[in-house]
N, C-alpha and C positions, 0 to 999 in steps of 0.2 A: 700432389698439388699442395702448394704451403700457402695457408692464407696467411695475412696478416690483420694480428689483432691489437687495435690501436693503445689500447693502456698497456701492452706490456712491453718493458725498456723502458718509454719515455714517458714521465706520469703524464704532461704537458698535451698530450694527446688524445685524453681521453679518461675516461671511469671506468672501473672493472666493474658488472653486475655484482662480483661477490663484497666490493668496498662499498657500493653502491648499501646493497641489502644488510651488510654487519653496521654500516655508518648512520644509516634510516632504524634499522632498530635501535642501536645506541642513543640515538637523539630523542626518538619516540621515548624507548625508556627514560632517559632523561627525563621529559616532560613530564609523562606519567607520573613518575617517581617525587619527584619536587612537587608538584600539584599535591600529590597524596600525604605526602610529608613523611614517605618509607624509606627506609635505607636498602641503598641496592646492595643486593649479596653478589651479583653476577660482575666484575669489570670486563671491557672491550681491550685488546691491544690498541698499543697506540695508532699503527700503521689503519687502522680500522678509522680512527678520526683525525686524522693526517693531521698529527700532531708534530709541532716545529719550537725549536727553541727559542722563538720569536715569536712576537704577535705579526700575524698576517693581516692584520685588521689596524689602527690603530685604537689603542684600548681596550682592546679585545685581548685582555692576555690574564690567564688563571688566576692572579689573584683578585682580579675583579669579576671573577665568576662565581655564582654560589653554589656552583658543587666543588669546590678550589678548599681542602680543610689542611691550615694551614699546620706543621711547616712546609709541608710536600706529599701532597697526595690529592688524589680526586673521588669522588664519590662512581665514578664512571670506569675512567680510564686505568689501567694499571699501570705500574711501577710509579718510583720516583716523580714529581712533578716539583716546576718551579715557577714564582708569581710569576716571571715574567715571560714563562710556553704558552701556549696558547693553542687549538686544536677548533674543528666545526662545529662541537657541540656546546661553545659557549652561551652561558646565557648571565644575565646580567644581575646582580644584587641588586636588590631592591628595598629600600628605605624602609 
């Protein structure tokens, strides 16, 4: 009997518990992290904070994030990043 499990194939369908629990920890961490003022040793893939090469938000995009340390990279996420990707663990500079 073949079930069907709705986040696989089509994201638009749904959450995987495993993006669900790596993406909740990543963000948690986040918070934590920036609250405490420690640098994270651990990064997340990207696929884990469903990271796009566009802001999905408007203004919601890395380089107006403060884990965004420029010219390309984030305190979080691994590889490459650029100001203007954008991913669900953004959070905002603040004055």
């Amino acid at each position: 009997m073949n079930s069907i499990h709705p986040s696989k194939g089509d994201p638009s369908k749904g959450v995987s518990r495993r993006l669900l629990l790596t993406g909740g920890v990543a963000a948690g961490s986040a918070g934590l992290l920036a609250a405490t003022g420690a640098q994270a040793q651990v990064k997340v893939p990207k696929s884990a904070v469903r990271f796009s090469s566009a802001a999905t938000i408007a203004g919601h995009t890395c380089g107006g994030c403060k884990s965004f340390q420029a010219p390309s990279a984030c305190l979080f996420v691994e590889g490459k990043t650029s100001p203007d990707c954008s991913c669900w663990i953004w959070r905002g500079k603040t004055a």
